[in-house]
N, C-alpha and C positions, 0 to 999 in steps of 0.2 A: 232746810228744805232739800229732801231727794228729789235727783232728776223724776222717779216715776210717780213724784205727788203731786206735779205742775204740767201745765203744758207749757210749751216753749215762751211765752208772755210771762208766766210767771206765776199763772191765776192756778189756784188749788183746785184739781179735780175735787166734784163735791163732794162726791161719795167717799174719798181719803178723808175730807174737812169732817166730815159725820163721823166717820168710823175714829179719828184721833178723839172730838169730842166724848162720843159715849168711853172711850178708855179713860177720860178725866174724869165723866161723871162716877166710876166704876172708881177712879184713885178717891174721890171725893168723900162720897156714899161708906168705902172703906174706912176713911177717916171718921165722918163720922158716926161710927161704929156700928155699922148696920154692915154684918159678915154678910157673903153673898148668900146663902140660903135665906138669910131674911127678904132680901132685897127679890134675887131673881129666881129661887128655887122655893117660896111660902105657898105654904099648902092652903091657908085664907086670903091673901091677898094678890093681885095680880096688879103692875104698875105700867100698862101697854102704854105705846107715844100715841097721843093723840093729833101733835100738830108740832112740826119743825119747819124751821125757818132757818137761810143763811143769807148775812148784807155783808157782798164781797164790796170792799172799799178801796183797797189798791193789792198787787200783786206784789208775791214772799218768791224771787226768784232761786232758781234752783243752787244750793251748797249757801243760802242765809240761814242765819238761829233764826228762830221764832220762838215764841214760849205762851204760853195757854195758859188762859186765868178760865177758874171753873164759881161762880155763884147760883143760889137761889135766889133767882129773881124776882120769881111772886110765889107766895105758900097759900090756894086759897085750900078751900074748905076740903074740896074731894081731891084736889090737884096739884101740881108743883111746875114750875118751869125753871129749868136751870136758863144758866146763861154762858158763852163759853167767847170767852176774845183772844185771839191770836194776833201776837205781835210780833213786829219785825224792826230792830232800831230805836226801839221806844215810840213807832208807831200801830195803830191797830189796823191791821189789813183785812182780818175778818169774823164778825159777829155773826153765831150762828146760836140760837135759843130751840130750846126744845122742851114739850107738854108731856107730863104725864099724867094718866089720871089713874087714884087707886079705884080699884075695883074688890066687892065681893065677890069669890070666886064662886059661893055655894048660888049665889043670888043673880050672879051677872051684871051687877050695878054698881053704879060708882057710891062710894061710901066713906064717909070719915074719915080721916087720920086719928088711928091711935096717937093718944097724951104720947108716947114715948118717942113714935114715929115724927109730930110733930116737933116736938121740942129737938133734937136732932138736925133735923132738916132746918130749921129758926136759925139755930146756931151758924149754921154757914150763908143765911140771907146776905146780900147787898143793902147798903144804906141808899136805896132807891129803889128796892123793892117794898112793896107792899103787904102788909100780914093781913090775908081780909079770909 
């Protein structure tokens, strides 16, 4: 942890805890195999946050590792939530989850997962996630 991602307790500015997140979702997403023009730059699809959430649980004080685990948490139909833990010690100090929903861009609505997109995104689910 850097000094300027904590305040003096220890506790992660949020906005640093979000901004590390979406850079895991971004290693993630890469991995599995969805280049960024699929993902953030598709001329059919748009995948805006609907709903994020962080449960700060103890404080990563300033010059500790931490390390980031990135899952898909629930794959439903139009939507996905990742899930993102940050540890310290071998304990987790902060769970922070985040929605997206795909959207038709021509339509403005939310829409299916393409088979391909789906399966993809499957692959890197949690066994405590849900496929619904």
């Amino acid at each position: 942890m850097r000094f300027h991602q904590a305040d003096p307790a220890g506790w992660m500015f949020f906005g640093r805890a979000f901004e590390l997140a979406h850079d895991c979702m971004e290693d993630l997403l890469i991995e599995a195999g969805f280049p960024w023009k699929d993902w953030f730059a598709n001329a059919q699809y748009a995948m805006p946050i609907r709903q994020a959430q962080a449960d700060y649980r103890r404080p990563i004080p300033a010059g500790a590792l931490y390390e980031v685990e990135a899952v898909v948490k629930r794959l439903g139909e139009t939507s996905v939530s990742f899930q993102f833990t940050f540890k310290t010690g071998g304990e987790t100090a902060l769970v922070l989850d985040s929605t997206h929903v795909l959207l038709d861009v021509k339509a403005k609505a939310p829409t299916p997962w393409p088979a391909e997109f789906r399966e993809r995104l499957a692959a890197y689910q949690s066994t405590e996630g849900a496929n619904t």
